[in-house]
VEXDREN-2710 file (C-alpha; in Angstrom, 1 decimal):
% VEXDREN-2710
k/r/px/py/pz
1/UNK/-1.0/19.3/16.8
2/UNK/-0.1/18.5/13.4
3/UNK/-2.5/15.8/11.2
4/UNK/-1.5/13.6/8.5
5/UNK/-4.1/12.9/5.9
6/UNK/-3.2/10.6/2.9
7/UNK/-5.8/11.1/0.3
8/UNK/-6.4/8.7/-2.6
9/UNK/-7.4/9.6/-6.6
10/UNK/-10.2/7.0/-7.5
11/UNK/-12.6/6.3/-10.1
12/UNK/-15.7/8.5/-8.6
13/UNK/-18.5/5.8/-7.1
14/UNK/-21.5/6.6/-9.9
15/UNK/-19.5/5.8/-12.4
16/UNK/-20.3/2.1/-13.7
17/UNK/-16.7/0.6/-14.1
18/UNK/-15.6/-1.4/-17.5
19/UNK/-12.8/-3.8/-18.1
20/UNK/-10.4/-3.4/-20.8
21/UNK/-11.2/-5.9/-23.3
22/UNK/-8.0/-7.7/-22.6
23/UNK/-8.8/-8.1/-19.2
24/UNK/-5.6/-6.9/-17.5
25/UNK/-7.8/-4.2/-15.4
26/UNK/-10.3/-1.4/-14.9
27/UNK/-10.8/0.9/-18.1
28/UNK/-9.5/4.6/-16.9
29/UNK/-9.7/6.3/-20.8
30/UNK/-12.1/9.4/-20.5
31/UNK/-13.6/8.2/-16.7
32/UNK/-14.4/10.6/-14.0
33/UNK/-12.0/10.3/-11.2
34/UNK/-12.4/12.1/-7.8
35/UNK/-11.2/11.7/-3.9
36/UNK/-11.8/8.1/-2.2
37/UNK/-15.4/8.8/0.1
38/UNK/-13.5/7.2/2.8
39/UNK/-10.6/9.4/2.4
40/UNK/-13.2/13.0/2.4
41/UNK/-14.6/11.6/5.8
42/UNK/-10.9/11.7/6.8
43/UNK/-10.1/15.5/5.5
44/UNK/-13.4/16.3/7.2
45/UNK/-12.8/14.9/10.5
46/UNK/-9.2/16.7/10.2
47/UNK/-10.7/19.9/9.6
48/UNK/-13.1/19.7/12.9
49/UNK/-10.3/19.1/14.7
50/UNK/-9.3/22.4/13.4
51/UNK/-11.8/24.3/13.7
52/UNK/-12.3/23.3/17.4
53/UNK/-8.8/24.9/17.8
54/UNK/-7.2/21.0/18.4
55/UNK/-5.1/20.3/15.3
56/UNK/-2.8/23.7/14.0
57/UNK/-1.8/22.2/11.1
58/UNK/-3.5/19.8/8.2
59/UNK/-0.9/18.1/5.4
60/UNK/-2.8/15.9/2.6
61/UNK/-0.4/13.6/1.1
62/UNK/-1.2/11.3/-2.1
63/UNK/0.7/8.9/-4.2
64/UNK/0.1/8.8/-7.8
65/UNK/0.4/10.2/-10.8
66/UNK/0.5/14.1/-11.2
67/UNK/-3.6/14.3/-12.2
68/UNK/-3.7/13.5/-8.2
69/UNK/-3.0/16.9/-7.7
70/UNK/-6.8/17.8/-8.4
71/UNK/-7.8/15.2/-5.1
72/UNK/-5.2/17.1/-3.2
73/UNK/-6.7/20.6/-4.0
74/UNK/-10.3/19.1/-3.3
75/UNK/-9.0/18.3/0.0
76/UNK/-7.4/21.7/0.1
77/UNK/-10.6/23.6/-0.5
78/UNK/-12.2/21.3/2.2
79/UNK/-9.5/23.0/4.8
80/UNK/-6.5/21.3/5.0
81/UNK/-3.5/23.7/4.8
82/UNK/-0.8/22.3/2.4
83/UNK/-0.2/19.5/0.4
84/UNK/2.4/16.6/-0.7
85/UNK/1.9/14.8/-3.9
86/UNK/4.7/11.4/-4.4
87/UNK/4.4/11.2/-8.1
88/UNK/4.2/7.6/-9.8
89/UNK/2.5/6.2/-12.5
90/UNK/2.7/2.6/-11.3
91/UNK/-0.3/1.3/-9.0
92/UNK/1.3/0.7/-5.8
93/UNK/0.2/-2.0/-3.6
94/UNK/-1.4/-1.0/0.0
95/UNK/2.6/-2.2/1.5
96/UNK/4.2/0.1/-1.0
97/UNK/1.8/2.9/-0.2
98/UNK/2.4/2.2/3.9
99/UNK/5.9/2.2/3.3
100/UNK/6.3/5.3/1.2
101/UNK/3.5/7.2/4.3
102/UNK/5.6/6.1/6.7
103/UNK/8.3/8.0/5.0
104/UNK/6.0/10.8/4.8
105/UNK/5.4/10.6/8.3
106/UNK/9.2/10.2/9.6
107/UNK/9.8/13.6/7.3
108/UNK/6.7/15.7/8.7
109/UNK/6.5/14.5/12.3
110/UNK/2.6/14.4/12.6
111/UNK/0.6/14.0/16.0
112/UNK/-2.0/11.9/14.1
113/UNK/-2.7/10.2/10.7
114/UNK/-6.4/9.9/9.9
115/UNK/-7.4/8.2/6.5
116/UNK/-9.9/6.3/5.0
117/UNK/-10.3/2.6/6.2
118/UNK/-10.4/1.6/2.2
119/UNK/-10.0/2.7/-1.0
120/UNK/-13.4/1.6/-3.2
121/UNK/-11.2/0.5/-6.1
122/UNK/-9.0/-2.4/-4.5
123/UNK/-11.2/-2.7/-1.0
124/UNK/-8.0/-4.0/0.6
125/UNK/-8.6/-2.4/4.3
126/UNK/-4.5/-2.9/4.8
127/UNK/-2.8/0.6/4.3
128/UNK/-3.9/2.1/7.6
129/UNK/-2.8/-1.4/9.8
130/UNK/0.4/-1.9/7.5
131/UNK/1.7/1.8/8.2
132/UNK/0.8/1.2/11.9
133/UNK/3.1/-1.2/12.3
134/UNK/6.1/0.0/10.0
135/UNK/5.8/2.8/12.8
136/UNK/5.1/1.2/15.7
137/UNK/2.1/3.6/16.5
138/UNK/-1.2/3.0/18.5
139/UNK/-4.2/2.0/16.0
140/UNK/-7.6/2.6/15.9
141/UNK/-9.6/1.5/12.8
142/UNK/-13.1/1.8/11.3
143/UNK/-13.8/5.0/13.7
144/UNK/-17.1/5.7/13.8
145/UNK/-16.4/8.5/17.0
146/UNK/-13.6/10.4/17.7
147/UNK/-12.3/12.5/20.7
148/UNK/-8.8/14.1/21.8
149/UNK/-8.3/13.9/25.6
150/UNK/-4.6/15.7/26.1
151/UNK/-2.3/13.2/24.8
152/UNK/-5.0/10.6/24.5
153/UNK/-7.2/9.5/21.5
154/UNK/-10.7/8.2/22.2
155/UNK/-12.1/5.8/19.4
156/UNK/-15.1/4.3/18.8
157/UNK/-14.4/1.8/16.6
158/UNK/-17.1/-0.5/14.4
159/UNK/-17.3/-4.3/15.1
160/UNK/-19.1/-6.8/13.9
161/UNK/-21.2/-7.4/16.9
162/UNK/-21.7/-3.7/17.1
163/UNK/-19.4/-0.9/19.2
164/UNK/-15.5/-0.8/20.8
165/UNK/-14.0/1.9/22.8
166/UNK/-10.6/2.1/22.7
167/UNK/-8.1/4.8/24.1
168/UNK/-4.8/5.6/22.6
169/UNK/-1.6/7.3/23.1
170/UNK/-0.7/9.6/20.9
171/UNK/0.7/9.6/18.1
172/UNK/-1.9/7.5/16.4
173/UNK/-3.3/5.6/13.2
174/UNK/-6.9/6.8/12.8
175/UNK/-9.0/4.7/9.8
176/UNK/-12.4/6.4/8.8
177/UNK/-15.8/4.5/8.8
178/UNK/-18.9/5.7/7.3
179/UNK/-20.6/6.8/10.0
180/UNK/-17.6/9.2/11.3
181/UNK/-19.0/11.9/9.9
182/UNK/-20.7/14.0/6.6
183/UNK/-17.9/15.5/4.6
184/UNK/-18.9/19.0/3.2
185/UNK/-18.7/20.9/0.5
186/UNK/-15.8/23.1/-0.8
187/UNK/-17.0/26.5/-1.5
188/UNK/-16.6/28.9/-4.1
189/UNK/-14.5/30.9/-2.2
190/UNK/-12.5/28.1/-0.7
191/UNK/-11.7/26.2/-4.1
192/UNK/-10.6/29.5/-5.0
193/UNK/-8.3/29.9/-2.1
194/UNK/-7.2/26.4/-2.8
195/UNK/-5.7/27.1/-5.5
196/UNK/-3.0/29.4/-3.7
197/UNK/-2.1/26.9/-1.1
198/UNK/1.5/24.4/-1.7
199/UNK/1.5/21.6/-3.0
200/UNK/5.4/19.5/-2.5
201/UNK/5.9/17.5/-5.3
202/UNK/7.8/14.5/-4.7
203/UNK/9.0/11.6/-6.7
204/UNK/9.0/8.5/-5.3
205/UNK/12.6/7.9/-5.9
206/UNK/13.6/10.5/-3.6
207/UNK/12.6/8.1/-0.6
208/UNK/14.5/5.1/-1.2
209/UNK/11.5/2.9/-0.7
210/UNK/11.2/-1.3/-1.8
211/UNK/7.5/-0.5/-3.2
212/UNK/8.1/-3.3/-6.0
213/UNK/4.8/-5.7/-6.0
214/UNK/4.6/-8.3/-4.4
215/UNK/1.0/-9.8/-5.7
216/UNK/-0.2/-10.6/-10.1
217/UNK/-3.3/-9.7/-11.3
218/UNK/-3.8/-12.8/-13.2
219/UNK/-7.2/-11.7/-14.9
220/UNK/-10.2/-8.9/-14.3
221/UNK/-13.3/-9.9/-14.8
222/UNK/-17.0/-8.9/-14.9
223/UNK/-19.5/-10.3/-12.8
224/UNK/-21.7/-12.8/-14.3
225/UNK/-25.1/-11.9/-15.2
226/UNK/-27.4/-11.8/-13.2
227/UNK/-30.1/-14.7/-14.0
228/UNK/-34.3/-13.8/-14.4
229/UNK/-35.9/-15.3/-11.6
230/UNK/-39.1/-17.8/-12.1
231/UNK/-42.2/-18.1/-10.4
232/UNK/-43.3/-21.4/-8.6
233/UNK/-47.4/-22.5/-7.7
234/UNK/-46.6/-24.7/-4.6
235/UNK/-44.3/-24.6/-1.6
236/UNK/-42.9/-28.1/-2.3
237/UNK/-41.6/-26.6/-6.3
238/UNK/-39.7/-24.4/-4.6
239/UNK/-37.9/-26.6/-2.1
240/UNK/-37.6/-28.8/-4.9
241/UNK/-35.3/-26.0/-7.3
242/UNK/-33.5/-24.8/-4.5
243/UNK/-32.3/-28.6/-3.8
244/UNK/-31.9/-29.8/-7.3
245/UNK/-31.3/-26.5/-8.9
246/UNK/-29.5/-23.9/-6.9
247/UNK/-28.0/-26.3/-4.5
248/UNK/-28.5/-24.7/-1.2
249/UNK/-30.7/-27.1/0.4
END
């Protein structure tokens, strides 16, 4: 069985974030960048499959700019076999990134493509339903459980009132939740071994796709400031500034 894992270079998640001064977006000049979390849970859960003599073979496919290869060799030294980088420097929208997979996917043939439910830079949640259905595949999103059963997938999927089970036919969309699993750590030995593995390079050109935006970032913001709080003497103060003040009675 052959898995698909698209990977995504992000702006690592301790880093505080800044916006440009002009406010047309995030400040990248001299920031750490690593592999989306939700996209590690998805090169882990990959691997088991591996290891538990499932999958046979694990491709990690990212679109970006060429520093992406450093999140594809991460998610080489994790275990996955070989990888494809679709080189652009424009930031693709989640339909231009489905349609470009989806190209990916027609080339390669994969039983299964597992990736993260989100990226933590946009938060859209879209790429893994869009690619779904651009291939007509099964879906199961926010997996918080996974289990092969011949040419079934079992999900467990998070919901807002708690838990779903679904079972699909292969092949398959698989998006990561949190609670899938705990991504390890590459080793020494590994990252070294990473190094030797392929890595395609594409350009995005080569397959023909419309990945022109569809959506203008008018203007990025920071939050406002957070407000110091005050301290009230009686009960019937504070129902008083949270009618007249904050509004919310």
């Amino acid at each position: 069985m052959k898995i698909l894992v698209p990977v995504k270079r992000v702006v690592d998640y301790n880093v505080k974030i800044r916006v440009k001064p002009d406010q047309t977006g995030v400040d990248l000049a001299n920031v750490k960048m690593s592999m989306n979390p939700f996209c590690e849970i998805a090169v882990e859960e990959a691997v088991r499959l591996q290891e538990a003599g499932t999958a046979t073979e694990i491709i990690v496919v990212s679109v970006g700019p060429t520093q992406a290869q450093e999140t594809i060799r991460t998610a080489l030294a994790m275990g996955a076999d070989r990888g494809i980088l679709v080189k652009t420097d424009d930031d693709l929208e989640p339909l231009g990134i489905a349609k470009v997979l989806k190209a990916v996917v027609e080339a390669e043939s994969p039983d299964l493509v597992i990736l993260g439910k989100q990226a933590i830079d946009g938060d859209n949640n879209q790429t893994g339903q869009m690619l779904s259905a651009l291939l007509g595949w099964s879906q199961g999103t926010f997996a918080s459980e996974l289990g092969l059963d011949g040419d079934k997938v079992n999900v467990t999927r998070e919901i807002d009132g708690g838990l779903q089970s679904v079972k699909l036919s292969m092949p398959a969309i698989i998006t990561t939740d949190l609670r899938l699993n705990e991504p390890r750590y590459a080793s020494l030995p590994n990252i070294m071994k990473a190094k030797k593995k392929p890595i395609d390079e594409k350009e995005l050109a080569e397959y023909g796709v419309d990945a022109a935006p569809r959506l203008e970032i008018v203007k990025v913001a920071e939050p406002a400031e957070r407000e110091a709080g005050v301290k009230v003497e009686t009960v019937g103060e504070l129902v008083d500034k949270l009618k007249n003040e904050a509004g919310v009675l």
